[in-house]
Backbone as a chain_set.jsonl record, in Angstrom:
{"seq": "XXXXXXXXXXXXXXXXXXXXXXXXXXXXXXXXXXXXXXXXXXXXXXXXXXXXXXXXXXXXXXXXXXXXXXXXXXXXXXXXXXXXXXXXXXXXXXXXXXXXXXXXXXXXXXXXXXXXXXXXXXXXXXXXXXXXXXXXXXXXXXXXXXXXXXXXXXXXXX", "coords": {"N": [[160.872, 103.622, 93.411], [160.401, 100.225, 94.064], [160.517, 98.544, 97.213], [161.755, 95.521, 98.245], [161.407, 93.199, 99.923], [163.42, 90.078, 101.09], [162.922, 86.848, 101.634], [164.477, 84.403, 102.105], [167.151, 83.818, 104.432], [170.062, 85.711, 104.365], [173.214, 84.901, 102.908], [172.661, 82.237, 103.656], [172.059, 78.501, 101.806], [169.665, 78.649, 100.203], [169.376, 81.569, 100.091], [171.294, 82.159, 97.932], [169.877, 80.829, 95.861], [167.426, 81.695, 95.687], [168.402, 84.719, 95.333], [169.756, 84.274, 92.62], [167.495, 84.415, 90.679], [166.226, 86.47, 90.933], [167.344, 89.68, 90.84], [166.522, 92.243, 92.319], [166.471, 91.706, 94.765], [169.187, 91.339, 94.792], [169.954, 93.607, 95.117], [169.723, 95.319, 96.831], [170.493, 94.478, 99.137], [172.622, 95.311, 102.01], [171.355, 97.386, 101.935], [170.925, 99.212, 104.884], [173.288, 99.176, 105.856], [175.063, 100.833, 104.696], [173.762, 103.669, 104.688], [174.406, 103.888, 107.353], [177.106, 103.924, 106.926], [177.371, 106.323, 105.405], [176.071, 108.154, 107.006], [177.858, 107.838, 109.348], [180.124, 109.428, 107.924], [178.881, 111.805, 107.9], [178.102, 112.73, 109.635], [180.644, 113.367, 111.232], [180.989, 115.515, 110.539], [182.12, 118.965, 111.38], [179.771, 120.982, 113.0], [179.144, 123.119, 111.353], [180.273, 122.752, 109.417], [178.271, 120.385, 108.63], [176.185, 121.769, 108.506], [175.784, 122.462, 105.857], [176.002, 120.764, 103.795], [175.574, 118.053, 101.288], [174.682, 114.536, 100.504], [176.114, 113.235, 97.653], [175.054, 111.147, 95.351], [175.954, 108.292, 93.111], [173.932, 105.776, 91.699], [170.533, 104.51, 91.877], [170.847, 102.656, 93.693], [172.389, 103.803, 95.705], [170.47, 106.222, 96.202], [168.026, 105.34, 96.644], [168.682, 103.88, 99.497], [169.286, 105.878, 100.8], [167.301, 107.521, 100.912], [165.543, 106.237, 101.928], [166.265, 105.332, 104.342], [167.729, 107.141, 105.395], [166.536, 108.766, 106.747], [166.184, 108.626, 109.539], [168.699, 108.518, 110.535], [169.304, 111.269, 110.584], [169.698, 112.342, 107.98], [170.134, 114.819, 105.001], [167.92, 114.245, 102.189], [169.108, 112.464, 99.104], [171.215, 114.163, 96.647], [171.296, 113.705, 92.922], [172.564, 113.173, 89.605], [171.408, 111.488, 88.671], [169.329, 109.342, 85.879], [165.723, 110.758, 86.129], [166.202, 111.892, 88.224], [167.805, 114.044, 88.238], [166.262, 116.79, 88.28], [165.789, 117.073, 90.353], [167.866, 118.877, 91.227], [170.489, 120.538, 93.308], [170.102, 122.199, 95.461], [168.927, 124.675, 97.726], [170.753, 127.2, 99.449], [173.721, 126.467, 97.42], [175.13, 123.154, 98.129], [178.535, 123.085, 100.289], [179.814, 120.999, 101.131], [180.612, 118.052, 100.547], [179.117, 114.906, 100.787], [180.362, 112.112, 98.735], [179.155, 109.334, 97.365], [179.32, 106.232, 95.656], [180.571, 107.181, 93.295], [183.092, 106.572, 90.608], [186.642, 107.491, 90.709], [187.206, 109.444, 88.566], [185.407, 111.321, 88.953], [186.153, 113.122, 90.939], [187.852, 115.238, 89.987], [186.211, 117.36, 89.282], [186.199, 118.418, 92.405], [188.292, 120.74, 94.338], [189.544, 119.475, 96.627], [189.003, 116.121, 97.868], [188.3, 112.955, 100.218], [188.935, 110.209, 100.835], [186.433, 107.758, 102.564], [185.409, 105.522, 103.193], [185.107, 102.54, 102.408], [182.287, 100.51, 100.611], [180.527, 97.765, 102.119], [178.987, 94.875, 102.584], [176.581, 92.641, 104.214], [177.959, 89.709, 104.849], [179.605, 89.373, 102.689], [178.036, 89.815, 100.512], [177.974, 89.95, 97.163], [176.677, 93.13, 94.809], [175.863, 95.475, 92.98], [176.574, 98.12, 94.321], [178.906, 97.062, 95.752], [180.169, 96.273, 94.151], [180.437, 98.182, 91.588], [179.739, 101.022, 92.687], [181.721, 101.439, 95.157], [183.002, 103.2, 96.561], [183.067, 106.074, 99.287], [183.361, 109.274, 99.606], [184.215, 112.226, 101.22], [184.114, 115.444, 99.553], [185.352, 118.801, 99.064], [185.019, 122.149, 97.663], [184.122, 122.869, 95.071], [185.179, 123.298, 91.587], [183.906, 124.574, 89.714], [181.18, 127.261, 89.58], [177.919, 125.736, 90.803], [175.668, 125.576, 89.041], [176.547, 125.411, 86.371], [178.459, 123.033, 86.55], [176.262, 121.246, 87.443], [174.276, 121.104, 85.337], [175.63, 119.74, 83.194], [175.515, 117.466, 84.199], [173.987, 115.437, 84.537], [172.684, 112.158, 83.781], [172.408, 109.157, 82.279], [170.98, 105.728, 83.424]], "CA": [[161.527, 102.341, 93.408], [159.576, 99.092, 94.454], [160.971, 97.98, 98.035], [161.557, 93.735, 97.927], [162.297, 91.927, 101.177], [163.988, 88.948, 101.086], [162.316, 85.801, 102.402], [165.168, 83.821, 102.865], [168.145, 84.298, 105.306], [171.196, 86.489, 103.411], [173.852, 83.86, 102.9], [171.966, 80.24, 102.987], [171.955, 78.191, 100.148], [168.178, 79.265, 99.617], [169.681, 83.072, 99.389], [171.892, 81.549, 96.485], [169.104, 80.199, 95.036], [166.325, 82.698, 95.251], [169.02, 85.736, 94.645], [170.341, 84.47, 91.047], [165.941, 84.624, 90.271], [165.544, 87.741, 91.321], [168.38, 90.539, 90.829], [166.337, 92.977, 93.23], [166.74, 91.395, 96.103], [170.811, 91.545, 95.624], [170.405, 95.181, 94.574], [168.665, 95.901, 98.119], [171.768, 94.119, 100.368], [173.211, 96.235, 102.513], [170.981, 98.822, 102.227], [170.943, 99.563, 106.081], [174.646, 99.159, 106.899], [175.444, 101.67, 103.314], [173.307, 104.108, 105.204], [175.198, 103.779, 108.297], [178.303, 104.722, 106.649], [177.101, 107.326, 105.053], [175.735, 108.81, 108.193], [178.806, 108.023, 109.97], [180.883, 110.584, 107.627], [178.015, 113.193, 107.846], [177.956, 113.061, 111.701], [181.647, 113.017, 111.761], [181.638, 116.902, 110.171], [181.86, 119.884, 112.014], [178.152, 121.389, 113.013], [179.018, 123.897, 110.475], [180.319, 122.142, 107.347], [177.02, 119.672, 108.222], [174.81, 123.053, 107.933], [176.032, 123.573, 104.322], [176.815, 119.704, 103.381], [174.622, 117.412, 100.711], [174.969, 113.936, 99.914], [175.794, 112.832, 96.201], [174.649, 109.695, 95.187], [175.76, 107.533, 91.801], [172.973, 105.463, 91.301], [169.098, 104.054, 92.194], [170.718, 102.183, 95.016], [172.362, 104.698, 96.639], [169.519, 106.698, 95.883], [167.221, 104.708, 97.325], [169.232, 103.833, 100.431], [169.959, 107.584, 101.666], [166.051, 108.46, 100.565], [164.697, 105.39, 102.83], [166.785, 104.948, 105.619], [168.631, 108.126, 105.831], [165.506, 109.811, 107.978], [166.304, 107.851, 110.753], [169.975, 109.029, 111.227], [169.362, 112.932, 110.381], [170.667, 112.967, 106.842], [169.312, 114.943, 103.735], [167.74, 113.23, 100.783], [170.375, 112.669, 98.295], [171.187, 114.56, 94.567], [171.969, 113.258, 91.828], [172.342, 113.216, 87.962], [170.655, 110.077, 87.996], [168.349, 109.558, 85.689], [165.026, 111.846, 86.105], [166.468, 112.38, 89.965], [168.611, 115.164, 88.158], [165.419, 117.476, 88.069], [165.819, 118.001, 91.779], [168.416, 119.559, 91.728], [171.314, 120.304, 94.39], [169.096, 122.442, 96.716], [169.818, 126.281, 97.489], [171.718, 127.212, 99.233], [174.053, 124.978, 97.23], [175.994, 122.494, 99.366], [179.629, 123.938, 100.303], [180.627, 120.348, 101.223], [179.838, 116.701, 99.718], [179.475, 113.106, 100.82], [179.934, 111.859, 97.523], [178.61, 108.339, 97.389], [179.31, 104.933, 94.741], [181.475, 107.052, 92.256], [184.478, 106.577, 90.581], [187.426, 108.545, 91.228], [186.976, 110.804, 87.983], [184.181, 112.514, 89.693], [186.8, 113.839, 91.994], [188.823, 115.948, 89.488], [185.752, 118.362, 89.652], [186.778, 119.149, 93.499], [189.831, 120.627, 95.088], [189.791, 118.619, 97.703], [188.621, 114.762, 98.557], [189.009, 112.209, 101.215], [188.56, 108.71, 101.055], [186.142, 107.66, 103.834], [185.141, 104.078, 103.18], [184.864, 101.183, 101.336], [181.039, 100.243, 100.947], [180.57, 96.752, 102.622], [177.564, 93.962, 102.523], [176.604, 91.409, 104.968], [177.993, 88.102, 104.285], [180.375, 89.536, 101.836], [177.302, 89.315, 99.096], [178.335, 91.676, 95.718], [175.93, 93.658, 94.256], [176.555, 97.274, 92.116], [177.378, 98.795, 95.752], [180.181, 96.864, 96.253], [181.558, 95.834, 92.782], [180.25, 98.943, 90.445], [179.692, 101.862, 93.249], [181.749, 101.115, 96.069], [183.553, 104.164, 97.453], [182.515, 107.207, 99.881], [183.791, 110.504, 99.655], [184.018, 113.719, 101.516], [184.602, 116.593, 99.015], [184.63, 120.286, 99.373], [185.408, 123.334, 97.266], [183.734, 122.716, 93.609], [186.3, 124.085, 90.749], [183.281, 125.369, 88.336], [179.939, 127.131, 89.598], [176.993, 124.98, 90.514], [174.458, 125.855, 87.817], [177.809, 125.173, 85.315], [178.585, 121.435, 86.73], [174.469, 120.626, 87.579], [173.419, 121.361, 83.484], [176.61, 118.892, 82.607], [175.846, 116.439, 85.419], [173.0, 114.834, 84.121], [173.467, 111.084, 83.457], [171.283, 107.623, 82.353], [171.742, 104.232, 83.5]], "C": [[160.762, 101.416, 94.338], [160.292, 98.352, 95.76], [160.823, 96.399, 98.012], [161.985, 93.174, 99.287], [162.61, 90.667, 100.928], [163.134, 87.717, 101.83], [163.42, 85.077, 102.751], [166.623, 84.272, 103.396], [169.531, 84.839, 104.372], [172.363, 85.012, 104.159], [173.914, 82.609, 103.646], [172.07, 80.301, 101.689], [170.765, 78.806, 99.717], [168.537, 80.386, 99.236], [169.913, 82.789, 98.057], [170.633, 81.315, 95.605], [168.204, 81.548, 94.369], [167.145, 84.223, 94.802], [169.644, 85.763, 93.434], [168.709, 85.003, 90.349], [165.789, 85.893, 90.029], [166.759, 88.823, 91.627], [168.049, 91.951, 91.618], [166.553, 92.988, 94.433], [168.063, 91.707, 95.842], [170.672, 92.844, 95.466], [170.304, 95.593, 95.88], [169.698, 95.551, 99.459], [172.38, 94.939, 100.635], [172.983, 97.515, 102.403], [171.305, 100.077, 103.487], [172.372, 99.925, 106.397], [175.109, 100.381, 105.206], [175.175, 102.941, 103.988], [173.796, 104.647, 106.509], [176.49, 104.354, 108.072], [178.084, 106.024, 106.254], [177.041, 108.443, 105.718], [176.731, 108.916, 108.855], [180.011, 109.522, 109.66], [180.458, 111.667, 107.512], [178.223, 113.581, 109.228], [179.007, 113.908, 112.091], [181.801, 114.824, 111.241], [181.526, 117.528, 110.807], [180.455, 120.436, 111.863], [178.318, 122.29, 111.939], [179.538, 123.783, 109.268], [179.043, 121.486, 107.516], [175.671, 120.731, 107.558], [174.814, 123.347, 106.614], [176.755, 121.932, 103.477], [175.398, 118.948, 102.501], [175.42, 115.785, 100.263], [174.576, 113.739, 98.236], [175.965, 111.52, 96.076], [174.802, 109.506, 93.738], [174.516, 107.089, 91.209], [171.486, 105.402, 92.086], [169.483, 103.573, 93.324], [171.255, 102.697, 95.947], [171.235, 105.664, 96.959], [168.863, 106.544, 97.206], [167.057, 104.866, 98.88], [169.452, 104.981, 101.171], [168.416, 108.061, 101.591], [165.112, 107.405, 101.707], [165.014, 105.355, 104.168], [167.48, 106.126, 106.663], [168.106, 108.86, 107.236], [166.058, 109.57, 109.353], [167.647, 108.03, 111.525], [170.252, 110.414, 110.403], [169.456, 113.303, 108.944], [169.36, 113.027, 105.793], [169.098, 114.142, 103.048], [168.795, 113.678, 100.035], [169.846, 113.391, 97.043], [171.343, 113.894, 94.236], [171.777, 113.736, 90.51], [171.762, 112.02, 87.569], [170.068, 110.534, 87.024], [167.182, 111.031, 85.58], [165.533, 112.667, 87.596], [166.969, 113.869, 89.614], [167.741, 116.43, 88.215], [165.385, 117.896, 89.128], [166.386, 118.684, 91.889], [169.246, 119.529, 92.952], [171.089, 121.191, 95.256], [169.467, 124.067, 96.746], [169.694, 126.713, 99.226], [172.532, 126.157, 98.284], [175.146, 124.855, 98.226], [177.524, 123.168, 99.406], [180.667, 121.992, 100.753], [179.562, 119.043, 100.911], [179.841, 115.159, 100.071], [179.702, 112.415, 99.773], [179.54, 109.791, 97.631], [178.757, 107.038, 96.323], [179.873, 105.687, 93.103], [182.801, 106.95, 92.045], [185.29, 107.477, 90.64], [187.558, 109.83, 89.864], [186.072, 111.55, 87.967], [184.988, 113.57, 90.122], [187.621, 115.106, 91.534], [187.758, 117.305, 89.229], [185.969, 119.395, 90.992], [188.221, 119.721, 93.362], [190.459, 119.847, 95.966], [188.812, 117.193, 98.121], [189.196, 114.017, 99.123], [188.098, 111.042, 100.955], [188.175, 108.616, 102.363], [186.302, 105.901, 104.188], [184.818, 103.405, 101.86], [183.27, 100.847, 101.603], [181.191, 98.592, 100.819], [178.783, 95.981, 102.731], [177.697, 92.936, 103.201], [177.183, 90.253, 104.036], [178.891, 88.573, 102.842], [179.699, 89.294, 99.932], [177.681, 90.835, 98.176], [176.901, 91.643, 94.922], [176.451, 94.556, 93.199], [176.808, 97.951, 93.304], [178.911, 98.202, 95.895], [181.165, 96.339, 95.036], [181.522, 97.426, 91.83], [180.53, 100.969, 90.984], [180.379, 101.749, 94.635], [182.659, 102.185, 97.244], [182.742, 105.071, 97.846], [183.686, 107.845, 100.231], [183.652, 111.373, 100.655], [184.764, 114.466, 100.774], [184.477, 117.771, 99.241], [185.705, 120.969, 97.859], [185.263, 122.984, 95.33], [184.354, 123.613, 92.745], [185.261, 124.763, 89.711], [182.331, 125.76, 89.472], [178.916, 126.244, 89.429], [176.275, 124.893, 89.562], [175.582, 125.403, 86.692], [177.917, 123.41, 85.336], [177.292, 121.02, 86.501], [174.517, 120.103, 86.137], [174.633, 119.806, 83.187], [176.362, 117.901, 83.321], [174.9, 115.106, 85.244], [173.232, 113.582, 83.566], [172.019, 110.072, 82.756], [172.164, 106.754, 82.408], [170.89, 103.237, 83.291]], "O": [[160.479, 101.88, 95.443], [160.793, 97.301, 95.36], [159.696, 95.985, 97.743], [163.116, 92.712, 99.437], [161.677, 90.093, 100.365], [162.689, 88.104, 102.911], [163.487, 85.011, 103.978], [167.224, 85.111, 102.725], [169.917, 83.981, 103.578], [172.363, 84.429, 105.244], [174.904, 82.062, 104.132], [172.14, 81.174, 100.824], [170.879, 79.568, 98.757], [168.227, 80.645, 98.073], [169.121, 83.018, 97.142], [170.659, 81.821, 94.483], [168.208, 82.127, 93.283], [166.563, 84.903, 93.956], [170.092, 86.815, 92.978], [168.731, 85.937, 89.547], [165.273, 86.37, 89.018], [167.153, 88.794, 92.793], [168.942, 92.796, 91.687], [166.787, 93.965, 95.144], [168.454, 92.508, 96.691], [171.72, 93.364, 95.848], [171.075, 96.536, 96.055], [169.703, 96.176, 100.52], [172.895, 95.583, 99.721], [173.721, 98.483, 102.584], [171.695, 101.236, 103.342], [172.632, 100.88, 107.128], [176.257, 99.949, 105.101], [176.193, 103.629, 104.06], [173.599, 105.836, 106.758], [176.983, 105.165, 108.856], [178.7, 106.899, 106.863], [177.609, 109.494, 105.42], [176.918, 110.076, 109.221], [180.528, 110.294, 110.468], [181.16, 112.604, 107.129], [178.479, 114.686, 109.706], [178.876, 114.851, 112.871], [182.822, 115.384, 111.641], [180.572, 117.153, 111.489], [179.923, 120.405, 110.753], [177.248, 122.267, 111.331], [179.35, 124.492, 108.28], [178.302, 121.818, 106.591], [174.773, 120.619, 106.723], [174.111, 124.225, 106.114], [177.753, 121.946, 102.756], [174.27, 119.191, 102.929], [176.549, 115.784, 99.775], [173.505, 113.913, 97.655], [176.858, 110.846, 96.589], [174.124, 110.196, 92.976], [173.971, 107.77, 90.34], [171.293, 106.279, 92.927], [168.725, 103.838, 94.258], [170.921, 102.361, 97.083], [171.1, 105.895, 98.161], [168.954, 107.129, 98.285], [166.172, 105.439, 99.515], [169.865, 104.85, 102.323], [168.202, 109.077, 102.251], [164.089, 107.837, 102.237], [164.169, 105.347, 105.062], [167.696, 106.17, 107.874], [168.684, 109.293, 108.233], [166.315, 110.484, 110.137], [167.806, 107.809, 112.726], [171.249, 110.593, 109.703], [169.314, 114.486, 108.635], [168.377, 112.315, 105.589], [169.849, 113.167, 103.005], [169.347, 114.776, 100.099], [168.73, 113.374, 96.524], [171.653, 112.96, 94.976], [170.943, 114.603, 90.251], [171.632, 111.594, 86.421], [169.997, 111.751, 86.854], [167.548, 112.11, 85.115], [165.239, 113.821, 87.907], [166.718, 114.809, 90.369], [168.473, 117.42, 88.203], [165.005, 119.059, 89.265], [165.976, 119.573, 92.635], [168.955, 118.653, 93.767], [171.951, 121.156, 96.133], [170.187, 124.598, 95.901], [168.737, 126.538, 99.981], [172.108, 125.002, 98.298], [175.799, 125.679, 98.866], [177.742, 123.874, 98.422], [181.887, 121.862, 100.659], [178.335, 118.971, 100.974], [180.62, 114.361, 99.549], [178.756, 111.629, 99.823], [180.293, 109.312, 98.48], [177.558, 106.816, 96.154], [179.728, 105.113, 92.023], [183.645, 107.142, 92.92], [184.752, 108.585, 90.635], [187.945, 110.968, 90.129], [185.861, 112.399, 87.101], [184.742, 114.743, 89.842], [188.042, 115.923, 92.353], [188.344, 118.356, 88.968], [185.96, 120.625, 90.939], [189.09, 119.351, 92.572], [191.661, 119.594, 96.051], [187.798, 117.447, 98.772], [190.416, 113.942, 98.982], [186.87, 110.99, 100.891], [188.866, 109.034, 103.292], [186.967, 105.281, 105.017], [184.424, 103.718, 100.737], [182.914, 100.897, 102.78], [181.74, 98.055, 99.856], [177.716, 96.567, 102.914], [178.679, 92.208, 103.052], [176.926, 89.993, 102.861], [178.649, 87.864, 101.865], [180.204, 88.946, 98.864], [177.673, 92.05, 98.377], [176.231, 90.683, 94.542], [177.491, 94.275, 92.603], [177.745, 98.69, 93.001], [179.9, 98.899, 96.123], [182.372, 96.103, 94.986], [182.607, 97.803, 91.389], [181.072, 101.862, 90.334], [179.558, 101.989, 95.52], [182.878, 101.951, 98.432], [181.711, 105.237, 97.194], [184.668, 107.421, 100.841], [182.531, 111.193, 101.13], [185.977, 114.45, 100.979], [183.374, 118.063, 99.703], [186.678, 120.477, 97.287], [186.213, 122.904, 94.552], [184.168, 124.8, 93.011], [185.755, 125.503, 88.86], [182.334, 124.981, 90.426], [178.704, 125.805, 88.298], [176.262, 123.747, 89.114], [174.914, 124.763, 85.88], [177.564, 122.669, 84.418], [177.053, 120.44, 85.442], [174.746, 118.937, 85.815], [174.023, 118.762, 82.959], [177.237, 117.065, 83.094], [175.106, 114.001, 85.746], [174.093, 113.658, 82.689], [170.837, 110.407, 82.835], [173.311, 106.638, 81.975], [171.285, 102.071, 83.312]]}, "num_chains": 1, "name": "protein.A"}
């Protein structure tokens, strides 16, 4: 994925302007502070659910966001069914507990157990697909099928 910085200041009129042009730049808002949350509910686990924990990520911009920024506050690269991402795979050991990341709540009926952590938030109250399309974070544990069973089915395009 092609990193874009912004040239002008996140909510000026110029943002307005140059962010209807260019639909990368809004995709890319609130990368940092997305990241932050994320990290916050990884931190927040016991040292020994974190030893056995993976984030799952919806799309490219969670993706992205947990694969760029994540280094920097400890946390694994994310899974997914994205796309080709699904070829990685969910790692082995597999995870025993889940950040889940920008899906909707019928993800959740695969667990036994989830907790609403947060609402995903963007400077300046700008909407993207984080905060209108992907905007919740999870902690799940205790997967109701075998990994290799869910994975094969998990596989998505967007």
């Amino acid at each position: 994925m092609k990193h874009v910085t912004p040239v002008a200041p996140l909510g000026s009129a110029w943002w307005d302007v140059v962010s209807k042009s260019n639909h990368e730049l809004l995709s890319e808002v609130g990368w940092p502070e997305l990241v932050q949350q994320v990290a916050k509910a990884y931190n927040s686990l016991p040292d020994s659910e974190r030893a056995h924990a993976a984030i799952l990520a919806a799309s490219s911009g969670e993706i992205g966001a947990i694969d760029l920024y994540g280094p920097a506050y400890g946390l694994p690269k994310a899974i997914s069914g994205y796309n080709s991402y699904w070829q990685y795979g969910y790692g082995d050991p597999p995870p025993q507990t889940l950040i889940v990341v920008g899906f909707d709540s019928s993800l959740l009926m695969n667990f036994q157990d989830c907790t609403l952590i947060a609402l995903i938030t963007t400077p300046f109250n700008i909407q993207n697909d984080e905060t209108i399309d992907h905007r919740i974070i999870y902690v799940c544990h205790n997967l109701r099928m075998p990994w290799p069973v869910f994975w094969q089915r998990f596989q998505y395009f967007g």
